[in-house]
Structures are given as structure tokens and as C-alpha cells.
Z-matrix of the N, CA and C atoms (Angstrom, degrees):
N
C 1 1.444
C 2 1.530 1 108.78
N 3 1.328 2 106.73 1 136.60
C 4 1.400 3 100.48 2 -178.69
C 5 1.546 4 122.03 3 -115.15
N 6 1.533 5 119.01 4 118.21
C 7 1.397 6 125.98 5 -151.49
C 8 1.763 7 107.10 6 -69.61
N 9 1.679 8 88.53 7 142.61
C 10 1.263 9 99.15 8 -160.57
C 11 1.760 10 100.10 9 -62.81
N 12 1.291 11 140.76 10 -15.41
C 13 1.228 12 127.04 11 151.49
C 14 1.122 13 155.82 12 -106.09
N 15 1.795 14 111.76 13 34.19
C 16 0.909 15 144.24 14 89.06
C 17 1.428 16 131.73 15 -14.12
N 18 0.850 17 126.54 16 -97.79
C 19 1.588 18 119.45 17 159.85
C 20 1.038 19 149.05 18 -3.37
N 21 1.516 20 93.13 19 -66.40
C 22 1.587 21 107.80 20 163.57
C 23 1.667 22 119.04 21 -82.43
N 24 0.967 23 124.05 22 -1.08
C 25 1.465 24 129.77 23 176.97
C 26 1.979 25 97.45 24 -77.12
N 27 1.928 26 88.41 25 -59.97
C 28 1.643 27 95.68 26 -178.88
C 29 1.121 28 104.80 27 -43.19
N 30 1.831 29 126.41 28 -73.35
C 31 1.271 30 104.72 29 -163.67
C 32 1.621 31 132.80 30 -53.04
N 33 0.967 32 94.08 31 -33.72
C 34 1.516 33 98.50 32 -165.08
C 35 1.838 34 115.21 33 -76.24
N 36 0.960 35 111.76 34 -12.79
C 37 1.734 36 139.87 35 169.61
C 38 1.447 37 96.99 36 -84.32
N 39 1.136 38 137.93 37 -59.81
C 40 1.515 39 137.50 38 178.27
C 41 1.947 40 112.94 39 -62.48
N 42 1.097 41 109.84 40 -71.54
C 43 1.083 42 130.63 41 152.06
C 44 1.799 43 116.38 42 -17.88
N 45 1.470 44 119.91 43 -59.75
C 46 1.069 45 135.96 44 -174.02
C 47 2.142 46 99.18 45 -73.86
N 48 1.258 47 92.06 46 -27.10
C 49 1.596 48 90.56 47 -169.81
C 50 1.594 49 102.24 48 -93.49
N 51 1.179 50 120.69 49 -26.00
C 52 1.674 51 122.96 50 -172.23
C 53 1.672 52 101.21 51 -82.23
N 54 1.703 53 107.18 52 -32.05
C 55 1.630 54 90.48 53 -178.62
C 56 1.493 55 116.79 54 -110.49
N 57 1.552 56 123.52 55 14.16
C 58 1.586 57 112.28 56 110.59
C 59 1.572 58 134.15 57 -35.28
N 60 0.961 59 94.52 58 -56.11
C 61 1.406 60 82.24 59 -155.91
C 62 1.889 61 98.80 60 -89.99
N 63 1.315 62 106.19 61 -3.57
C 64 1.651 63 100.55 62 157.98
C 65 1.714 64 119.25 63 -68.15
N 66 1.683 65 107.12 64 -43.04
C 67 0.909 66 90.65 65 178.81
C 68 1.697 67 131.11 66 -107.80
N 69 1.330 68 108.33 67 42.05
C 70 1.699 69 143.64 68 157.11
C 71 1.465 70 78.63 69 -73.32
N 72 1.813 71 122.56 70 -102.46
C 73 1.104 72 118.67 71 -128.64
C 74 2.138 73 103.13 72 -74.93
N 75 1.586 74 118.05 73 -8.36
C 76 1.538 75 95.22 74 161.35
C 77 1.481 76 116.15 75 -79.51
N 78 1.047 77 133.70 76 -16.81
C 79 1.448 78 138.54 77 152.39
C 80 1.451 79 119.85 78 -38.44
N 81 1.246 80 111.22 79 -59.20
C 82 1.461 81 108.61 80 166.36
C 83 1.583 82 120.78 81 -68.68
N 84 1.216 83 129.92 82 -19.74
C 85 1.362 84 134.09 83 174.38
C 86 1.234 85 112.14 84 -61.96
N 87 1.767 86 114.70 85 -42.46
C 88 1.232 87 136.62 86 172.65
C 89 1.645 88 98.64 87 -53.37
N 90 1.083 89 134.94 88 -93.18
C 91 1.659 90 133.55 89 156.93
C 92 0.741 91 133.94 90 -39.82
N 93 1.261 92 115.36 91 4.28
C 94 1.686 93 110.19 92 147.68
C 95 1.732 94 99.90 93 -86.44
N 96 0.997 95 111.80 94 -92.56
C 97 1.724 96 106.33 95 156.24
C 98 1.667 97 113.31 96 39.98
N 99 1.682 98 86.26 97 -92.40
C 100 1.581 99 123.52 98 -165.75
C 101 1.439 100 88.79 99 -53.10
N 102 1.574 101 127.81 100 -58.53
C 103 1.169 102 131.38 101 -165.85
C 104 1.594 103 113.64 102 -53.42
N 105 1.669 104 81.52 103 -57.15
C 106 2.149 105 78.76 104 -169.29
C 107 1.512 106 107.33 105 -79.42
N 108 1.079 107 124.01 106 -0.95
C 109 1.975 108 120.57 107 142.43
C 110 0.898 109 130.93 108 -40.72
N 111 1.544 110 100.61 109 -57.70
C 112 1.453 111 120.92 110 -154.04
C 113 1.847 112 89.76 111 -85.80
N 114 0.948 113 127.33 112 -83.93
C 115 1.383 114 128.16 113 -178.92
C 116 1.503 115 123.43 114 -28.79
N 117 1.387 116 114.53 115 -59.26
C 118 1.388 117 102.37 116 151.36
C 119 1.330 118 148.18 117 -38.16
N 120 1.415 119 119.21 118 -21.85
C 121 1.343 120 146.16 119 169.93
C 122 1.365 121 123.18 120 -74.28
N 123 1.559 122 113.39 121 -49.91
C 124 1.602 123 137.10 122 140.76
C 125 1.118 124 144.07 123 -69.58
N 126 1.596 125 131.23 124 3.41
C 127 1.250 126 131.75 125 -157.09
C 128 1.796 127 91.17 126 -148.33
N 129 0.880 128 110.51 127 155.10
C 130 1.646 129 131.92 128 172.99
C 131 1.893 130 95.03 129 -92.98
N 132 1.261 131 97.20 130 159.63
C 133 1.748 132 94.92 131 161.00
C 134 1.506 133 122.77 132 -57.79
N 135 1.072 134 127.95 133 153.71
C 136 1.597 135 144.18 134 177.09
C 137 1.391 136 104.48 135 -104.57
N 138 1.337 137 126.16 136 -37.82
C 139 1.028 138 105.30 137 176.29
C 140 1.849 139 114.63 138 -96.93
N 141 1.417 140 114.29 139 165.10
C 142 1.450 141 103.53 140 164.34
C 143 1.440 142 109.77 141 -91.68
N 144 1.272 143 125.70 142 178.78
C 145 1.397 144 139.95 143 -139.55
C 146 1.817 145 110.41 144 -86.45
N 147 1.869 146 104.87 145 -25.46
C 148 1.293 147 103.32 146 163.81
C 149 1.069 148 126.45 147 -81.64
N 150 1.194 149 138.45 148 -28.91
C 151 1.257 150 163.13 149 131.00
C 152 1.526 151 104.84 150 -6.46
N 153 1.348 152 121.63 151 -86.73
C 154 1.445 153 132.86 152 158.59
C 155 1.552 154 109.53 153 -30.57
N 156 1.174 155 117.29 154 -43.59
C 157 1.619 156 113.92 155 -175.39
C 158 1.614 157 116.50 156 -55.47
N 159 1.642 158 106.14 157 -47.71
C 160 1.458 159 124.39 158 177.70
C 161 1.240 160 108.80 159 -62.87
N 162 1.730 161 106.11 160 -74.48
C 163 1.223 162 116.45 161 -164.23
C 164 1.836 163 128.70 162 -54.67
N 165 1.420 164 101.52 163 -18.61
C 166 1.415 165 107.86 164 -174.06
C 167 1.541 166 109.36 165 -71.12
N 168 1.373 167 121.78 166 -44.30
C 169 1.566 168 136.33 167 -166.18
C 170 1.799 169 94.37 168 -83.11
N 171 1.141 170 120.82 169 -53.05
C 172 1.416 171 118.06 170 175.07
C 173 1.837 172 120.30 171 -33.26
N 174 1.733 173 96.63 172 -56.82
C 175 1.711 174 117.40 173 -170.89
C 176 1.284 175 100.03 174 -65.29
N 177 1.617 176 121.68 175 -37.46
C 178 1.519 177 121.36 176 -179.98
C 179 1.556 178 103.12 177 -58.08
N 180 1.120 179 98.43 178 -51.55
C 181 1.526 180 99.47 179 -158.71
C 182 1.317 181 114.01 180 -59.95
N 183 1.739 182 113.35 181 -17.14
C 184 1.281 183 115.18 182 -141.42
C 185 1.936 184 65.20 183 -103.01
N 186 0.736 185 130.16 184 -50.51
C 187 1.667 186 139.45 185 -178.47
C 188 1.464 187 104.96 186 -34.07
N 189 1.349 188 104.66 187 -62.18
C 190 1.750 189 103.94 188 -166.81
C 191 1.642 190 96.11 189 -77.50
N 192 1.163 191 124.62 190 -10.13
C 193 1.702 192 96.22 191 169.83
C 194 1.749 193 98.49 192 -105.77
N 195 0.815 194 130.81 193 -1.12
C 196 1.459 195 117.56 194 158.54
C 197 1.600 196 96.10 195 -71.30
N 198 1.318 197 104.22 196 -68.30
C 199 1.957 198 78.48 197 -177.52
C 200 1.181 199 144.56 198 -49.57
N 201 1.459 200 112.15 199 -43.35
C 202 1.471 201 131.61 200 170.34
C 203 2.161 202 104.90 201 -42.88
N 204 1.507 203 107.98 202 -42.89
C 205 1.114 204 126.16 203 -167.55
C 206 1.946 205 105.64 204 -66.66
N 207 1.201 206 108.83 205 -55.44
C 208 1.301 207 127.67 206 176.70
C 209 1.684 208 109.72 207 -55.59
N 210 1.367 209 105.15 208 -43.87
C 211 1.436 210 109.45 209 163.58
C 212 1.415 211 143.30 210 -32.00
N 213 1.819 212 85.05 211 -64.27
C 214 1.069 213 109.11 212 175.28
C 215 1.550 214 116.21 213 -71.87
N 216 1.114 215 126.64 214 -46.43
C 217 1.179 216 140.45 215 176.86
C 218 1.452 217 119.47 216 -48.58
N 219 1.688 218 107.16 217 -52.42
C 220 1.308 219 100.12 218 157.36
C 221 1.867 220 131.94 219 -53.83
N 222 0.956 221 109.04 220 -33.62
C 223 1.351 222 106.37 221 161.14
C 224 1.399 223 132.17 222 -69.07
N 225 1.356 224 105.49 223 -0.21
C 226 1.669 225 115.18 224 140.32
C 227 1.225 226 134.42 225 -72.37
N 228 1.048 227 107.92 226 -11.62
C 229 1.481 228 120.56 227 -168.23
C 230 1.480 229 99.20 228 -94.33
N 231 1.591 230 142.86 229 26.09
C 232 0.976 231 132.68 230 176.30
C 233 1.372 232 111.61 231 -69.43
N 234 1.739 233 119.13 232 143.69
C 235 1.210 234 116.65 233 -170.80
C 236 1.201 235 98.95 234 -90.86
N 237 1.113 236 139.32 235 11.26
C 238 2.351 237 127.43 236 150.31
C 239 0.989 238 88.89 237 -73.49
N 240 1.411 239 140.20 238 -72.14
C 241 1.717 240 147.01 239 -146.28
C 242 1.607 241 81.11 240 -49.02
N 243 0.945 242 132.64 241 -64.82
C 244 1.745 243 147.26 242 -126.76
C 245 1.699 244 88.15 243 -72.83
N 246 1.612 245 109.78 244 -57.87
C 247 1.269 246 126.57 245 -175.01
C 248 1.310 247 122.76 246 -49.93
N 249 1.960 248 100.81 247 -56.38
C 250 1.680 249 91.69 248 177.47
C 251 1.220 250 124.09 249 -80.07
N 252 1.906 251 119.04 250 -8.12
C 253 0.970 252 106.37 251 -177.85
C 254 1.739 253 122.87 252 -77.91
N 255 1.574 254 88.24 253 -24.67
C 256 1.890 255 96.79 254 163.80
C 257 1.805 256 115.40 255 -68.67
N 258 0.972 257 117.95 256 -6.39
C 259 1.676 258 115.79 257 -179.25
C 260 1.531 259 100.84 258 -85.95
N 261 1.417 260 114.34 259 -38.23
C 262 0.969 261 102.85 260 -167.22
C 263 1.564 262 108.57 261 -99.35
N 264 1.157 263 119.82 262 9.08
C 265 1.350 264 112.13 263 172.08
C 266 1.864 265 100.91 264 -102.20
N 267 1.387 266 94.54 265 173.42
C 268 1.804 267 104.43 266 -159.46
C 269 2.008 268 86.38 267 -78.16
N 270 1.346 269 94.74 268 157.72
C 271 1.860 270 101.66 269 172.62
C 272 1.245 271 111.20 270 -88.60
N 273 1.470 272 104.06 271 135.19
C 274 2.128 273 95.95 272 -176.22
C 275 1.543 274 102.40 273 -106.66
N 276 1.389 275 141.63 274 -167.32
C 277 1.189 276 141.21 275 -157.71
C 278 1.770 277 66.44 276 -137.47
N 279 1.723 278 83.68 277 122.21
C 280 2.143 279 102.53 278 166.73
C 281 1.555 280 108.44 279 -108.92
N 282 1.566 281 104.68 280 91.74
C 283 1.402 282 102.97 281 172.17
C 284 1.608 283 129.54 282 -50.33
N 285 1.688 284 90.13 283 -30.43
C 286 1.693 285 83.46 284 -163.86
C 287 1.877 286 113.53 285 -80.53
N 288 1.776 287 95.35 286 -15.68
C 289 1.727 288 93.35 287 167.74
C 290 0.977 289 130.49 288 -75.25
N 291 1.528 290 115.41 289 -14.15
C 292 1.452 291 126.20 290 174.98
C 293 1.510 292 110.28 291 -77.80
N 294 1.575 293 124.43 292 -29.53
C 295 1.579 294 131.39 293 152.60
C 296 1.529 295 126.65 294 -41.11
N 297 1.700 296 97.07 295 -36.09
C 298 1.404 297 101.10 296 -163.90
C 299 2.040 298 105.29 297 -108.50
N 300 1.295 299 101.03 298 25.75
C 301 1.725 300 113.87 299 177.71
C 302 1.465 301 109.16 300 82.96
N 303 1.206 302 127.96 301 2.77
C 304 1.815 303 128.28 302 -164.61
C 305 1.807 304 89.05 303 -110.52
N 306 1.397 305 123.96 304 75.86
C 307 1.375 306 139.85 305 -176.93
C 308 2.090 307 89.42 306 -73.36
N 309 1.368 308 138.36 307 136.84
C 310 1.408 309 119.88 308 165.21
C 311 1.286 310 90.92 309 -107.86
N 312 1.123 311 123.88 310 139.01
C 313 1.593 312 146.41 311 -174.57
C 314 1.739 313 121.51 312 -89.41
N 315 2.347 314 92.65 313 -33.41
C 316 1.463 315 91.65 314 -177.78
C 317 2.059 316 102.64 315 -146.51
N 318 0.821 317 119.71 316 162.03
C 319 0.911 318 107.06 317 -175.91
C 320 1.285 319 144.79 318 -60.24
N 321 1.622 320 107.25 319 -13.96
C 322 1.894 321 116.16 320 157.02
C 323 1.520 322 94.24 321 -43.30
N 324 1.909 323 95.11 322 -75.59
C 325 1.494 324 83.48 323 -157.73
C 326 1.629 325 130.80 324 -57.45
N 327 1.298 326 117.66 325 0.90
C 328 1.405 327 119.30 326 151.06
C 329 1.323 328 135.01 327 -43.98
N 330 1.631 329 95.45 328 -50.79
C 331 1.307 330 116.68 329 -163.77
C 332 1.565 331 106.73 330 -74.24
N 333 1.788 332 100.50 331 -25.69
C 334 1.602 333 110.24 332 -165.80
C 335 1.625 334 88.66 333 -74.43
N 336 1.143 335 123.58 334 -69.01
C 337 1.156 336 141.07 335 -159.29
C 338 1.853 337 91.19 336 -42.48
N 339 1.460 338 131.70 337 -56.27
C 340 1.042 339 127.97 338 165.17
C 341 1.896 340 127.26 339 -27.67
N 342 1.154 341 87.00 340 -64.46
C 343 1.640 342 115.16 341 174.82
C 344 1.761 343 98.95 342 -40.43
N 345 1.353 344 90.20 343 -71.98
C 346 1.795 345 92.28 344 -168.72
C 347 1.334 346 105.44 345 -47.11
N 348 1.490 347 121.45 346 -46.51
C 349 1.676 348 106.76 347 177.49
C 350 1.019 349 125.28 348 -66.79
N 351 1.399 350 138.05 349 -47.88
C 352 1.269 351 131.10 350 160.77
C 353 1.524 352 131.37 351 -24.28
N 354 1.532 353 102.86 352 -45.26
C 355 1.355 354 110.02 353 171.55
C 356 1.555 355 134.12 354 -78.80
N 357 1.514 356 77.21 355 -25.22
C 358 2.433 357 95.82 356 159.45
C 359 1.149 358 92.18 357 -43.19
N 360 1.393 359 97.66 358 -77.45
C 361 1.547 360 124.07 359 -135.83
C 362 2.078 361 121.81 360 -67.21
N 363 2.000 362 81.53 361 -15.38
C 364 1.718 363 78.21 362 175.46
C 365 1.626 364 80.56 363 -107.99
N 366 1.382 365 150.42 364 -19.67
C 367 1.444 366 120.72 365 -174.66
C 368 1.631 367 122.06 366 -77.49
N 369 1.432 368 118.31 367 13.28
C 370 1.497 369 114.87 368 -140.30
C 371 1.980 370 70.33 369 -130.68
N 372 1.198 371 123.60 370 -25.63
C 373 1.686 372 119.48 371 179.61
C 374 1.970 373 97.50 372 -80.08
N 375 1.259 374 101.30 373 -46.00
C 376 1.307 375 112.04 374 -168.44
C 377 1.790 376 112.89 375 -59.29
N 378 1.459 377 94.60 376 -46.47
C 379 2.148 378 98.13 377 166.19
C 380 1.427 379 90.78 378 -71.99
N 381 1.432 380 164.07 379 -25.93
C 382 1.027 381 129.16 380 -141.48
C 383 1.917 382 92.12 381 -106.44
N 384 1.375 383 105.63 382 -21.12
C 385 1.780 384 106.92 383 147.97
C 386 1.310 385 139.28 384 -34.37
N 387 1.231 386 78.98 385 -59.83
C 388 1.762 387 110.18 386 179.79
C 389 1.422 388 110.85 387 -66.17
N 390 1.677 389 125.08 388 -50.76
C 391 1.029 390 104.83 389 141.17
C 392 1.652 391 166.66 390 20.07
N 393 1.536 392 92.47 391 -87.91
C 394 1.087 393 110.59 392 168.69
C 395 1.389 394 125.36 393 -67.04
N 396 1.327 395 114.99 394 -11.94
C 397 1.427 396 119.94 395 -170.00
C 398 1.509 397 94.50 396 -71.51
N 399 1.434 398 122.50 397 -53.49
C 400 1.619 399 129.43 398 179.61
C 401 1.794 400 114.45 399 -57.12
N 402 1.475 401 113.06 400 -20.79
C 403 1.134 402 126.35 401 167.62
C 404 1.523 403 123.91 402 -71.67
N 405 1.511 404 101.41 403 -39.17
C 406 1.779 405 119.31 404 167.45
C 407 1.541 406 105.38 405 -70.96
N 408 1.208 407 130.59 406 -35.15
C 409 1.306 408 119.72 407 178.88
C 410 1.594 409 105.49 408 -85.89
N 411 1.044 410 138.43 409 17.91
C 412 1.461 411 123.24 410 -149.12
C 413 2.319 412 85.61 411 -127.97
N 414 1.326 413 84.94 412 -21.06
C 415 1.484 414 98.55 413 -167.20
C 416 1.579 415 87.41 414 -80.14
N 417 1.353 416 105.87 415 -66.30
C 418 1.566 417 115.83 416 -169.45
C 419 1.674 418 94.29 417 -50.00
N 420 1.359 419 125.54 418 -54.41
C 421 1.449 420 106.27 419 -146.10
C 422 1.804 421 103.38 420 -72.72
N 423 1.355 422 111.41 421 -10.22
C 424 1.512 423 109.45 422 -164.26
C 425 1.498 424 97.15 423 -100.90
N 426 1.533 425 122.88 424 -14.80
C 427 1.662 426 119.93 425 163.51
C 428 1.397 427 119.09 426 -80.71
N 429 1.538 428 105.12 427 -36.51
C 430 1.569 429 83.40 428 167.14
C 431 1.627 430 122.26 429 -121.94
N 432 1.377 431 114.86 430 37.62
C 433 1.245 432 126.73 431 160.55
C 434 1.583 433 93.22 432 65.00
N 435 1.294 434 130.73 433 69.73
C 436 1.504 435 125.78 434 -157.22
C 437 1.303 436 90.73 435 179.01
N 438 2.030 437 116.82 436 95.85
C 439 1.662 438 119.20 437 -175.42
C 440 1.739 439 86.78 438 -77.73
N 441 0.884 440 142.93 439 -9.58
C 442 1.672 441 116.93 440 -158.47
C 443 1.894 442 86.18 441 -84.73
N 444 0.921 443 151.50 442 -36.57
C 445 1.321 444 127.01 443 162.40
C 446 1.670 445 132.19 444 -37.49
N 447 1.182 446 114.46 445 -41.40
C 448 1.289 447 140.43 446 150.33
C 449 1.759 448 133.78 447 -29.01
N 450 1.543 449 92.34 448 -65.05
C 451 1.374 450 129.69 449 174.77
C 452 1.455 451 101.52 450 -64.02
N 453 1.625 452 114.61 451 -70.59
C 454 0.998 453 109.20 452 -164.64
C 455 1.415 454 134.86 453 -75.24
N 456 1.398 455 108.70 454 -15.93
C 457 2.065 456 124.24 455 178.08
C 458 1.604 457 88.32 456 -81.04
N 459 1.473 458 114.84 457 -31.45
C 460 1.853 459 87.41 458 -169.92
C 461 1.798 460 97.83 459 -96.98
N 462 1.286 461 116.52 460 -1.52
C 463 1.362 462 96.18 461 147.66
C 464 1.149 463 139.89 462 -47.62
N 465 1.303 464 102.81 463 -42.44
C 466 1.388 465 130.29 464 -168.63
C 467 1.650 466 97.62 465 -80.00
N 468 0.820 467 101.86 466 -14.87
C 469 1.843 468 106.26 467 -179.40
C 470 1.006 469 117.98 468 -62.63
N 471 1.930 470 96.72 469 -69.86
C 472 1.457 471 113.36 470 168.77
C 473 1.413 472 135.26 471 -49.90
N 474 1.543 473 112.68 472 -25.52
C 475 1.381 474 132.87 473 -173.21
C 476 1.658 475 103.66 474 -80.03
N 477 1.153 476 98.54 475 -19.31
C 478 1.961 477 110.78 476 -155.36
C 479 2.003 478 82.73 477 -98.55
N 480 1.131 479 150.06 478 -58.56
C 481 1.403 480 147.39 479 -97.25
C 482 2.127 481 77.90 480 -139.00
N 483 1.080 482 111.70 481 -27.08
C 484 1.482 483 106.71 482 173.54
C 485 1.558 484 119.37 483 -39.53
């Protein structure tokens, strides 16, 4: 059984660390944004026009399977999947939670304490996907002097990271 304070220590320590670092990477979406506005507004294209011809359909493409990918992936992240796969793996002794006051006493809370990292640790690769999508538009919008590339992959950001 895993004590109710316990629990609430975990979540809120996990929790407290995942939405840092959520809102690091909507911060940068924001500046990316600001950026591929602003540059487009000031800058001529960088790239020339064949260049743009290739590269635009490529970055999409390379975009919609980063998203499609992140998608899917998140639907790995189900917390049963998460659960049985920690039951059935052996319990390790987590020094560094016992550093940070989250002592586990019995072996749920091992397993929990397991769980929660796993799910850090694959959701924090999965935004840094998502990411990139605002990064693919940020390239496009400053090569061809054109913010709706910009605008629109970190739409897709925001829509994706909700």
C-alpha cells in the first residue's frame, strides 16, 4: 500500500519538475514565434527559390512524421502500460529519492516511484519532438521570408504539448 504521503510528496515533486520544463520549452515556442515574425519582416529570403522548392515539402514531411511519431508514442505512455510494466520488473533501491525526502518504505511505493520516472523521462524526449516542429517552421519562415511557416508548425506545437 502506498502511503497517502508518499504520494502526494511524489506527485507534486514530479509534477513540479515536468511543468518546468513544459514551460522552458512553451517559452521558446513563444521565441520562436516572436523570432520568425520579426525576421521575416526584416530580412529578404536566405534561401533562393530552388532551394525553397525542395526544402519546403521535405521539412513538412519531416514535420508530420515527427508529429504523427510523438502521437503515437504518447500513447505509450499509458499509466496501466506504465504500471504493469513496473510490477513486473524487479524493485531497485532509488538513492537519489531518498536525497530528495520521498524515502519508499514498501515495494508499491518503489514501483510508484519507478513509474513516475519512466514517465518523466519518456515525456520530456517526446516535448522535445514537438519542439522541433516550431524549429522546422522557424528555418522555413526565415528562408523564405514567409512567418506563416513559423506560425503554423508551432501551432501545431501548442495543439500537440496541451
Amino acid at each position: 500500500m502506498i502511503r497517502p504521503v508518499f504520494r502526494e510528496a511524489l506527485i507534486a515533486r514530479f509534477l513540479l519538475i515536468l511543468r518546468v520544463i513544459w514551460a522552458a520549452l512553451g517559452l521558446a515556442l513563444f521565441v520562436y514565434g516572436a523570432l520568425g515574425v520579426w525576421l521575416t519582416q526584416t530580412m529578404k529570403p536566405v534561401f533562393p527559390s530552388d532551394v525553397v522548392a525542395v526544402l519546403t515539402p521535405a521539412l513538412y514531411a519531416v514535420a508530420i512524421v515527427t508529429a504523427l511519431l510523438t502521437v503515437w508514442r504518447r500513447r505509450a505512455l499509458d499509466p496501466e502500460r506504465l504500471v504493469a510494466a513496473a510490477s513486473a520488473a524487479p524493485t531497485l533501491g532509488m538513492g537519489g529519492a531518498q536525497q530528495a525526502g520521498l524515502a519508499p518504505e514498501s515495494d508499491e511505493e518503489r514501483r510508484a516511484l519507478g513509474v513516475m520516472a519512466r514517465l518523466m523521462a519518456q515525456s520530456i524526449p517526446l516535448w522535445a519532438m514537438s519542439e522541433s516542429l516550431a524549429l522546422y517552421g522557424l528555418l522555413l519562415s526565415v528562408g523564405t521570408a514567409d512567418a506563416r511557416h513559423v506560425i503554423g508548425l508551432g501551432a501545431r506545437l501548442a495543439w500537440d504539448s496541451r
